[in-house]
FIKOLZA-1660 file (N, C-alpha, C; in steps of 0.1 Angstrom, whole numbers, plus 5000, padded with zeros to 4 digits):
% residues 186
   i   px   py   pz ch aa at
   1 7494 6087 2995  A  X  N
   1 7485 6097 2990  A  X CA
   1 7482 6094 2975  A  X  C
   2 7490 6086 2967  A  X  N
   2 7491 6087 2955  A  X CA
   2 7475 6074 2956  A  X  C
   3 7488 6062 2960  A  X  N
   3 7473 6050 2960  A  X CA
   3 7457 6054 2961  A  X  C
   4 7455 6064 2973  A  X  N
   4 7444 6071 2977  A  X CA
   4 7438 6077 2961  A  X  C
   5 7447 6086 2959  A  X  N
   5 7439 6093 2946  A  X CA
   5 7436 6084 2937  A  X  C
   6 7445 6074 2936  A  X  N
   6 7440 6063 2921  A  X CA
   6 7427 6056 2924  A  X  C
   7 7428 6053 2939  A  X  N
   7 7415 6044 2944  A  X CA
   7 7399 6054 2943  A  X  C
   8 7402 6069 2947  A  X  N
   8 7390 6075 2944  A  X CA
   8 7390 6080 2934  A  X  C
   9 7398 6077 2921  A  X  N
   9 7395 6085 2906  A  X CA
   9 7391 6071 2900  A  X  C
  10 7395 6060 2903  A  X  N
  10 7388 6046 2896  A  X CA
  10 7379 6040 2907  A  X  C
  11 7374 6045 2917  A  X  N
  11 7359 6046 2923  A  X CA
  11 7349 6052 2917  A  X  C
  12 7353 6064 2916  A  X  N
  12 7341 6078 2911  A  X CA
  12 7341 6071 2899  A  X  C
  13 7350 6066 2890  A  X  N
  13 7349 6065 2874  A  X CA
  13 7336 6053 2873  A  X  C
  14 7340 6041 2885  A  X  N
  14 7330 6030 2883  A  X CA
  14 7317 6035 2885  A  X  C
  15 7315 6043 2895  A  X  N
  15 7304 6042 2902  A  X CA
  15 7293 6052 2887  A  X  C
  16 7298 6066 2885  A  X  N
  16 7296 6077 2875  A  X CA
  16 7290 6068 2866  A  X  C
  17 7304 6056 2859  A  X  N
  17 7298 6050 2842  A  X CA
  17 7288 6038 2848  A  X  C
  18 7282 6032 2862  A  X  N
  18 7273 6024 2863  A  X CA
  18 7258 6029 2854  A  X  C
  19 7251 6017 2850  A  X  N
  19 7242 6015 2849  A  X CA
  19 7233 6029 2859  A  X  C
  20 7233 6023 2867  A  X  N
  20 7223 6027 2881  A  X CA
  20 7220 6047 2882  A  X  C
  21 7237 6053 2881  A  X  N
  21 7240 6060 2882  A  X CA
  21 7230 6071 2873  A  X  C
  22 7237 6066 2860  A  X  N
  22 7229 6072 2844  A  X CA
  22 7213 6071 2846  A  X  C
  23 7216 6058 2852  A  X  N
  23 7194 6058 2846  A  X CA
  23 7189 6066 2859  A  X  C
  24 7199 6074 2871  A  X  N
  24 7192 6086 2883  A  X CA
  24 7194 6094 2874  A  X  C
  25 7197 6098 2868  A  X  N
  25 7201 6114 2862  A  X CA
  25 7192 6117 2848  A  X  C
  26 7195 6104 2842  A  X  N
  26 7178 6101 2833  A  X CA
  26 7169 6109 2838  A  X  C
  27 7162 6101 2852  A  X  N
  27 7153 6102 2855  A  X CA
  27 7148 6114 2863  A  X  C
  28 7160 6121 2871  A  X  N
  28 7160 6130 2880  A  X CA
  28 7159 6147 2871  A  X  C
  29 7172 6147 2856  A  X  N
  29 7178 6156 2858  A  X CA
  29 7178 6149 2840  A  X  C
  30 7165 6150 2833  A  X  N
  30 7169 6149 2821  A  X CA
  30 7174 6158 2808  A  X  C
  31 7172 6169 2812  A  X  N
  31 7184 6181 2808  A  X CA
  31 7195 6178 2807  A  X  C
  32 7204 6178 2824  A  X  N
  32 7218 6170 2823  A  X CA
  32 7217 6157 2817  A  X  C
  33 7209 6145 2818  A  X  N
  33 7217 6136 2811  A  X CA
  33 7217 6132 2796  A  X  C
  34 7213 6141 2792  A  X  N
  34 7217 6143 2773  A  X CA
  34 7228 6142 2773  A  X  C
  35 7235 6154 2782  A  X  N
  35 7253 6158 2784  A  X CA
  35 7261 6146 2790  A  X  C
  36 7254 6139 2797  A  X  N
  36 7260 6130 2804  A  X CA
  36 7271 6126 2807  A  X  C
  37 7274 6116 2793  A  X  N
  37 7288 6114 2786  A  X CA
  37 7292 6120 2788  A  X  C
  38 7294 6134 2777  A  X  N
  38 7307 6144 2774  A  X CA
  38 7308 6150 2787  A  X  C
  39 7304 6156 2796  A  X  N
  39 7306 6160 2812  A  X CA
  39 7315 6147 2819  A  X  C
  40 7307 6134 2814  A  X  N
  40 7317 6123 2826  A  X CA
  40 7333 6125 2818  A  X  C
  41 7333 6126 2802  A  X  N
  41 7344 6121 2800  A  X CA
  41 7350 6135 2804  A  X  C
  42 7345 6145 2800  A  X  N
  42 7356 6155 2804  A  X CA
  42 7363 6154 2820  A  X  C
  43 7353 6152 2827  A  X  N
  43 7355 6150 2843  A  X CA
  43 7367 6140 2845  A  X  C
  44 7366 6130 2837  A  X  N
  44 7378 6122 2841  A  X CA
  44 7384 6121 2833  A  X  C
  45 7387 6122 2820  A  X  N
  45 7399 6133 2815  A  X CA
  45 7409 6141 2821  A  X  C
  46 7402 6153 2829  A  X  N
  46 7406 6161 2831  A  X CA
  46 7413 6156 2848  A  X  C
  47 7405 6147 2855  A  X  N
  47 7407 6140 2866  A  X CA
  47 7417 6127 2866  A  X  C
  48 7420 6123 2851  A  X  N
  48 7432 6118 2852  A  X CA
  48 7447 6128 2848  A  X  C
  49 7448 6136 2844  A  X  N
  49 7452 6148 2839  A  X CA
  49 7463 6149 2850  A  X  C
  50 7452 6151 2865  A  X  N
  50 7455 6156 2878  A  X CA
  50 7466 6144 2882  A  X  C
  51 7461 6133 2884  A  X  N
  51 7466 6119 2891  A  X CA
  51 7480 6122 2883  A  X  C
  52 7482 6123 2867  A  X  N
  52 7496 6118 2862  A  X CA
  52 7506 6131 2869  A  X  C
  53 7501 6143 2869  A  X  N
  53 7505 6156 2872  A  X CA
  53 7512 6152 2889  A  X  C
  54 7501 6150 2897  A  X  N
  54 7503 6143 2915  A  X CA
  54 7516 6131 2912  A  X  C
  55 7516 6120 2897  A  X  N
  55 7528 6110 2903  A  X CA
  55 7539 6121 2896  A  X  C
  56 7539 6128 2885  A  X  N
  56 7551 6129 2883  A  X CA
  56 7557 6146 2893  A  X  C
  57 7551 6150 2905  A  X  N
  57 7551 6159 2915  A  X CA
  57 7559 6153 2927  A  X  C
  58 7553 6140 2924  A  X  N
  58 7565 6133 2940  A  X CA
  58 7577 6127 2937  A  X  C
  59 7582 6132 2944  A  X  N
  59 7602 6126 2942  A  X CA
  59 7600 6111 2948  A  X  C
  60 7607 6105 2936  A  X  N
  60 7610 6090 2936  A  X CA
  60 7622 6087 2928  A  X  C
  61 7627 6074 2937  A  X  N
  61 7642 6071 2930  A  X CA
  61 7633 6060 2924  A  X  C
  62 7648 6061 2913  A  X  N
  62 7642 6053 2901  A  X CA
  62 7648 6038 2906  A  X  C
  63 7641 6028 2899  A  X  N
  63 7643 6014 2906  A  X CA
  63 7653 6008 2892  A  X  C
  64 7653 6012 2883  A  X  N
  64 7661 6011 2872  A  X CA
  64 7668 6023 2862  A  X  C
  65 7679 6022 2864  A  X  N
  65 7685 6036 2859  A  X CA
  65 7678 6037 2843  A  X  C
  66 7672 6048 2839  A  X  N
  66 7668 6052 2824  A  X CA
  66 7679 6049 2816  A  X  C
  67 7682 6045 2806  A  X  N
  67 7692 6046 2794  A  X CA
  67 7681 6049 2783  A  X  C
  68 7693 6051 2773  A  X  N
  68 7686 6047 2757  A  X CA
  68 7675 6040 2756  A  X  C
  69 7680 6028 2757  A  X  N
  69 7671 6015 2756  A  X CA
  69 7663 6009 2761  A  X  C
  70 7660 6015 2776  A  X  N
  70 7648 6016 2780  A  X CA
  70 7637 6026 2775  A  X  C
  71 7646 6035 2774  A  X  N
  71 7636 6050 2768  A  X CA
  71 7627 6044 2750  A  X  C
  72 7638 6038 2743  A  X  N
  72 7636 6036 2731  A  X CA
  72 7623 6022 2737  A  X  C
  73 7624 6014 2740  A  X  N
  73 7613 6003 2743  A  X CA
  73 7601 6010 2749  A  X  C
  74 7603 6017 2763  A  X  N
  74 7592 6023 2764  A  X CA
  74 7583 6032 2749  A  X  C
  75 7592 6040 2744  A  X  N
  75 7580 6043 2730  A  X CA
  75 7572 6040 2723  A  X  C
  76 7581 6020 2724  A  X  N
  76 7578 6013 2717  A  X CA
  76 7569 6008 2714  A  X  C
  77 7569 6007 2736  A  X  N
  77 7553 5998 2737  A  X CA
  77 7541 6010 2734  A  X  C
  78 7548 6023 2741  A  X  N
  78 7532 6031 2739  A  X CA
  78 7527 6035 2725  A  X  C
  79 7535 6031 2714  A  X  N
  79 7532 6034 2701  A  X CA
  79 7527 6020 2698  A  X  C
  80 7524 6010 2705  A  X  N
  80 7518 5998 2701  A  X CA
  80 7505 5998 2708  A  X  C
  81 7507 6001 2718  A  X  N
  81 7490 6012 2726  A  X CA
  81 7481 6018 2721  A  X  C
  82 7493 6030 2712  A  X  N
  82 7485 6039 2702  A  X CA
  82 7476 6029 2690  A  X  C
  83 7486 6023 2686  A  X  N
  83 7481 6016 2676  A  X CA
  83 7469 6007 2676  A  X  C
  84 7467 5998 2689  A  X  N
  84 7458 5990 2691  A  X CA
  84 7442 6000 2691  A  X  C
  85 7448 6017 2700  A  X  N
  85 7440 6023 2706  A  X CA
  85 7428 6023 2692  A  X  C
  86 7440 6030 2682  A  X  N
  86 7433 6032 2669  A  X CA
  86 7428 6023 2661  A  X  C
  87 7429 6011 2663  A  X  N
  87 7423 6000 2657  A  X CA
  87 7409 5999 2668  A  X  C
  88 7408 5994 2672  A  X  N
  88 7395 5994 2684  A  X CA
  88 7388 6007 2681  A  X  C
  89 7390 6020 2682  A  X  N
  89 7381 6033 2675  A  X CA
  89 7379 6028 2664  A  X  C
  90 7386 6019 2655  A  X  N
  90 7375 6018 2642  A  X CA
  90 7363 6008 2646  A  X  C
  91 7362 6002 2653  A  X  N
  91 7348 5996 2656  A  X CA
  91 7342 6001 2669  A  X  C
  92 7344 6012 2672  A  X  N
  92 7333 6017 2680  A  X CA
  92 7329 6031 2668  A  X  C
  93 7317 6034 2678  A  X  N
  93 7313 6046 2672  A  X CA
  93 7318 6058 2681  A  X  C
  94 7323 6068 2679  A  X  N
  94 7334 6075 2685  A  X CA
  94 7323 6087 2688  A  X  C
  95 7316 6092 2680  A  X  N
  95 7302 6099 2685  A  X CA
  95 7299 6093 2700  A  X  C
  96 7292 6082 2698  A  X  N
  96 7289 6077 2710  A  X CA
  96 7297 6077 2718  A  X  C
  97 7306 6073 2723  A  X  N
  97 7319 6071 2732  A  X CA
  97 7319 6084 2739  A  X  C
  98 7317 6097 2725  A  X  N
  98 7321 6108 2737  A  X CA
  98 7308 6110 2737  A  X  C
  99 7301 6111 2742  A  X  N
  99 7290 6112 2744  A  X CA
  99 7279 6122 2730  A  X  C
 100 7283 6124 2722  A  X  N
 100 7278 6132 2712  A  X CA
 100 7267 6124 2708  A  X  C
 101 7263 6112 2709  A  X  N
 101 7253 6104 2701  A  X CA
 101 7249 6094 2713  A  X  C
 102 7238 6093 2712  A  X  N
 102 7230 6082 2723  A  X CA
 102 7236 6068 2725  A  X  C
 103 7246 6065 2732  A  X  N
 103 7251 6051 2733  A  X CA
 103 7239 6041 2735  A  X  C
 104 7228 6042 2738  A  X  N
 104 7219 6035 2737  A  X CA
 104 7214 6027 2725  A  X  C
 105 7217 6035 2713  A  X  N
 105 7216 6026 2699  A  X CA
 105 7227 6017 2693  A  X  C
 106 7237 6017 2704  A  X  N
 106 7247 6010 2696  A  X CA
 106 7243 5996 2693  A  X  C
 107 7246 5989 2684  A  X  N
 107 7240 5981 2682  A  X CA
 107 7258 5969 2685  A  X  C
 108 7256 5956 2692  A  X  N
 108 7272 5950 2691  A  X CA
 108 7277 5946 2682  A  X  C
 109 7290 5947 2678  A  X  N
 109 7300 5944 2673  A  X CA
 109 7310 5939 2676  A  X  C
 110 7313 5932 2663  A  X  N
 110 7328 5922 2666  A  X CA
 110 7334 5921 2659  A  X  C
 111 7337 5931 2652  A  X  N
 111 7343 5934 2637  A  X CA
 111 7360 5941 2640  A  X  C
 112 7367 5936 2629  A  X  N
 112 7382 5939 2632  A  X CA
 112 7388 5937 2642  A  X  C
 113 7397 5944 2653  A  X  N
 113 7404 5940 2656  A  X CA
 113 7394 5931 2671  A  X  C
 114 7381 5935 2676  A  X  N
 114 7369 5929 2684  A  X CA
 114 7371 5915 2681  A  X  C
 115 7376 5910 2669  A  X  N
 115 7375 5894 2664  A  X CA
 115 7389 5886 2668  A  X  C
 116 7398 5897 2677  A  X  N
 116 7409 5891 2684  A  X CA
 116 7411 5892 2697  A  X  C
 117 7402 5901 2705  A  X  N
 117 7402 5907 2716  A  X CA
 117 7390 5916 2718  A  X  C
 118 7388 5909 2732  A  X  N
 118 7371 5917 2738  A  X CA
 118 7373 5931 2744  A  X  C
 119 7387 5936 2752  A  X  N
 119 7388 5948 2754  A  X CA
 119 7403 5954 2746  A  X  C
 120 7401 5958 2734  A  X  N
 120 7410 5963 2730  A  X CA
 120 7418 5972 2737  A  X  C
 121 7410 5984 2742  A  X  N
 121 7411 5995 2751  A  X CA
 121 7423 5995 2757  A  X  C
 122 7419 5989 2771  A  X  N
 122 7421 5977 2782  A  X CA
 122 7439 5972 2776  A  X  C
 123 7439 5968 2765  A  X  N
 123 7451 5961 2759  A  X CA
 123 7456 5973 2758  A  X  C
 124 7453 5980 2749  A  X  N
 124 7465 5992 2747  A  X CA
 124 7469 6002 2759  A  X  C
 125 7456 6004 2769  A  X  N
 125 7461 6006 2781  A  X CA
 125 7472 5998 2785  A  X  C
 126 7473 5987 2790  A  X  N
 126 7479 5974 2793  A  X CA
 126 7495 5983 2787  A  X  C
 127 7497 5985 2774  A  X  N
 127 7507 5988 2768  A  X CA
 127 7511 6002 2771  A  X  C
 128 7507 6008 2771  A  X  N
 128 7508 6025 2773  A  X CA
 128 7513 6026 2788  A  X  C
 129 7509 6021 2799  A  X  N
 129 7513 6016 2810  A  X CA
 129 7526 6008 2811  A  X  C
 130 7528 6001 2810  A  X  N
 130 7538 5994 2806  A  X CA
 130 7551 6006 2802  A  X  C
 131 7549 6010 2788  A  X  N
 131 7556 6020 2783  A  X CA
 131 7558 6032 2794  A  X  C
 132 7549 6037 2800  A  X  N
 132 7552 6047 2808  A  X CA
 132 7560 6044 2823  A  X  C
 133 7561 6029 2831  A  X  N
 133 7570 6031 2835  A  X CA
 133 7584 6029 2832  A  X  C
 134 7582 6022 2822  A  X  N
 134 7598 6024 2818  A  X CA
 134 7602 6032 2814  A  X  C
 135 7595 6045 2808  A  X  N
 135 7602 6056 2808  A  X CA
 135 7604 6065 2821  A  X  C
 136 7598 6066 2827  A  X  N
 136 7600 6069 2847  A  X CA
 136 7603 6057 2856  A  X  C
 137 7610 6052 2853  A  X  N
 137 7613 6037 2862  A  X CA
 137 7616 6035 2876  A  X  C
 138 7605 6046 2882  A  X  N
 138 7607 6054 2899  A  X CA
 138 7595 6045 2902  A  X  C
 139 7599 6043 2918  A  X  N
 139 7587 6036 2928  A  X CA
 139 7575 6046 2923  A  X  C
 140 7573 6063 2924  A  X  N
 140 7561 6064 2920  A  X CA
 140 7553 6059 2911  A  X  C
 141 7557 6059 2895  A  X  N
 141 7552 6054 2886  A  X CA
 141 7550 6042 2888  A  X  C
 142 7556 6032 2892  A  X  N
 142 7552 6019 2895  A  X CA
 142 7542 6015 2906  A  X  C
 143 7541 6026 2910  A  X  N
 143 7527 6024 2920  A  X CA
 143 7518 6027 2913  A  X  C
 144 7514 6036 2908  A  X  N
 144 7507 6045 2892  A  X CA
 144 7504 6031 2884  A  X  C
 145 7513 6028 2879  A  X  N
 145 7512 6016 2874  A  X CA
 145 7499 6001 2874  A  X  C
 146 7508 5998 2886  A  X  N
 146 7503 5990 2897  A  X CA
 146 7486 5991 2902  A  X  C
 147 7485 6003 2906  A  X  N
 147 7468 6010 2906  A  X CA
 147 7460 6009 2893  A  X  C
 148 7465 6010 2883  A  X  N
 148 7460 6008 2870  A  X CA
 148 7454 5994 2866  A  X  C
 149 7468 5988 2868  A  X  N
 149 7466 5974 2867  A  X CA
 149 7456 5964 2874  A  X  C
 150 7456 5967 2890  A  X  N
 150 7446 5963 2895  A  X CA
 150 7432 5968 2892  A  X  C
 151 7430 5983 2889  A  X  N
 151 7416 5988 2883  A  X CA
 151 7413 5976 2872  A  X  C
 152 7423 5979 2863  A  X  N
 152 7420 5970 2849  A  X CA
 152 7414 5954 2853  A  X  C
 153 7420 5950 2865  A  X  N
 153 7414 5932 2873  A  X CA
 153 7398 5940 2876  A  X  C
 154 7396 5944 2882  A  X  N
 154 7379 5948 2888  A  X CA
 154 7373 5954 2879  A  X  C
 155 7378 5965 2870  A  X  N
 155 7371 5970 2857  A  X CA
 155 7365 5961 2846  A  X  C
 156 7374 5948 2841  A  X  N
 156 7371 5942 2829  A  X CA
 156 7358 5934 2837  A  X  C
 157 7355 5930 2845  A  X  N
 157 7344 5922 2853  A  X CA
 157 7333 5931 2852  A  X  C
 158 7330 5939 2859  A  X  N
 158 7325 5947 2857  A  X CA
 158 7317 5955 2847  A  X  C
 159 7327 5952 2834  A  X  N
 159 7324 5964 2821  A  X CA
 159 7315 5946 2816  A  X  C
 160 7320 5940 2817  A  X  N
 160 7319 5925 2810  A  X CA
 160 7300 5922 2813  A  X  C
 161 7299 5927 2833  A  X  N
 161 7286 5923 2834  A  X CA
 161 7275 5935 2825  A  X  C
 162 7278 5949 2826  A  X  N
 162 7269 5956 2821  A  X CA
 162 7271 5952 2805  A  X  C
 163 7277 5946 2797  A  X  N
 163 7274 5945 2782  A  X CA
 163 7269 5930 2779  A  X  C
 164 7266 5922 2791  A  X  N
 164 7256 5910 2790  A  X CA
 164 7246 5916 2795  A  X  C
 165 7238 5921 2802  A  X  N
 165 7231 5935 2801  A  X CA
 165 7225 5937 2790  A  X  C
 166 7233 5945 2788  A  X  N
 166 7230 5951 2772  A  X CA
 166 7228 5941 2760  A  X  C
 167 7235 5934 2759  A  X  N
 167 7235 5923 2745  A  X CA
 167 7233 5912 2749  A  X  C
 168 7230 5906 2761  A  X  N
 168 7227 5894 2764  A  X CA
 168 7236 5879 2755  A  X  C
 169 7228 5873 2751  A  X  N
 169 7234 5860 2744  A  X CA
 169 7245 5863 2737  A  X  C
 170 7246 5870 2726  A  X  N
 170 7251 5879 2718  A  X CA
 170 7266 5883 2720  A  X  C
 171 7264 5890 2733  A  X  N
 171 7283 5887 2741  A  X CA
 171 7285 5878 2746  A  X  C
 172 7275 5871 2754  A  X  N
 172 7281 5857 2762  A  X CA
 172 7287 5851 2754  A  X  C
 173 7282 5848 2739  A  X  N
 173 7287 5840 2733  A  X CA
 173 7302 5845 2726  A  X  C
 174 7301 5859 2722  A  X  N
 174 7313 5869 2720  A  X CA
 174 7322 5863 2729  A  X  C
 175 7316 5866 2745  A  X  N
 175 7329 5867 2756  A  X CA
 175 7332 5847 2758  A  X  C
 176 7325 5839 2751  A  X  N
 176 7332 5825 2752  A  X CA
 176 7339 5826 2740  A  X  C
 177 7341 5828 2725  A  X  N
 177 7351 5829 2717  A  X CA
 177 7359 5835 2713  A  X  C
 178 7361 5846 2721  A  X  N
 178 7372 5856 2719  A  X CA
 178 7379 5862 2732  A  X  C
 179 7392 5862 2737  A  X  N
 179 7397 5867 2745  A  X CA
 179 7395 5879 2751  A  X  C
 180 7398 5879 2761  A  X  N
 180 7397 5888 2771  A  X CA
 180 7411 5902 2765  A  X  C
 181 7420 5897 2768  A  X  N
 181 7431 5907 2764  A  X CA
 181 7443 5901 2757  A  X  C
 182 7444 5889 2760  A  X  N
 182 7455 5883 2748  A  X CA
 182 7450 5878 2736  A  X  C
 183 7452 5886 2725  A  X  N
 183 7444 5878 2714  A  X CA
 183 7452 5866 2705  A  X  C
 184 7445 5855 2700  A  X  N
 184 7446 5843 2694  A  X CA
 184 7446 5846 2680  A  X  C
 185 7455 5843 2674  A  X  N
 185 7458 5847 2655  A  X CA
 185 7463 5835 2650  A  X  C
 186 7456 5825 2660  A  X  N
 186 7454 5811 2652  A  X CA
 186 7437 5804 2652  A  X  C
% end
């Protein structure tokens, strides 16, 4: 049940932030798609809300007993999550993101921490993940996990084609000198 919900909340999520999607609602329902954004993010916000609520509702043994020191590492990494999170919001425009401002003017960037890594996000997810099962270190979470992880394989493809799209040469050339999620500080 759990797999199921991850597979239709990182379906709906692909399908909603498509290209294809946005330019029907443009065109159908231009009233709603001013709102667009702030409606998708609340929707899946509030729809991943549900998923963490569903894993931590089913009884699972834990595959590694919790201590201190798993507890203290898990923080560690998700405060290194936080941290990336907050570096990557300084080069986007956060207006736009939540939908408050027309993502259509953004113009690309590669500035700060973008000059070490193409999906910041993505990385600090990567870490926040990470941190969260070690602090639940139950088969649930690690399925939770696991579902994330594989979104994140089909997601970065995906987010990669719609911003060649968008920026053409401009990221190709971005996405040949700068990593994907491990960044180079040489």
């Amino acid at each position: 049940m759990l797999m199921a919900g991850w597979a239709i909340y990182f379906a709906l999520h692909s399908v909603f932030a498509s290209d294809a999607v946005k330019q029907f609602f443009k065109q159908s329902m231009p009233a709603v798609s001013r709102f667009y954004r702030i409606i998708y993010n609340v929707i899946f916000t509030l729809s991943l809300l549900v998923m963490l609520v569903l894993n931590a509702s089913i009884p699972s043994a834990y595959l590694i007993e919790p201590s201190s020191w798993t507890r203290y590492f898990s923080l560690m990494l998700a405060t290194v999550g936080i941290f990336i999170f907050r570096a990557a919001f300084r080069q986007y425009d956060s207006r736009g993101f939540m939908g408050l401002r027309d993502d259509e003017q953004e113009v690309f960037k590669a500035g700060g921490i973008l000059k070490k890594v193409r999906h910041p996000i993505y990385l600090a997810t990567l870490f926040i993940v990470a941190g969260f099962w070690l602090f639940i270190p139950n088969v649930t979470t690690l399925v939770s996990a696991g579902c994330i992880l594989v979104y994140l394989a089909i997601g970065i493809p995906l987010e990669e084609r719609k911003l060649i799209r968008k920026y053409g040469d401009a990221y190709r050339k971005y996405k040949k000198d700068v990593p994907a999620l491990i960044p180079r500080f040489w």
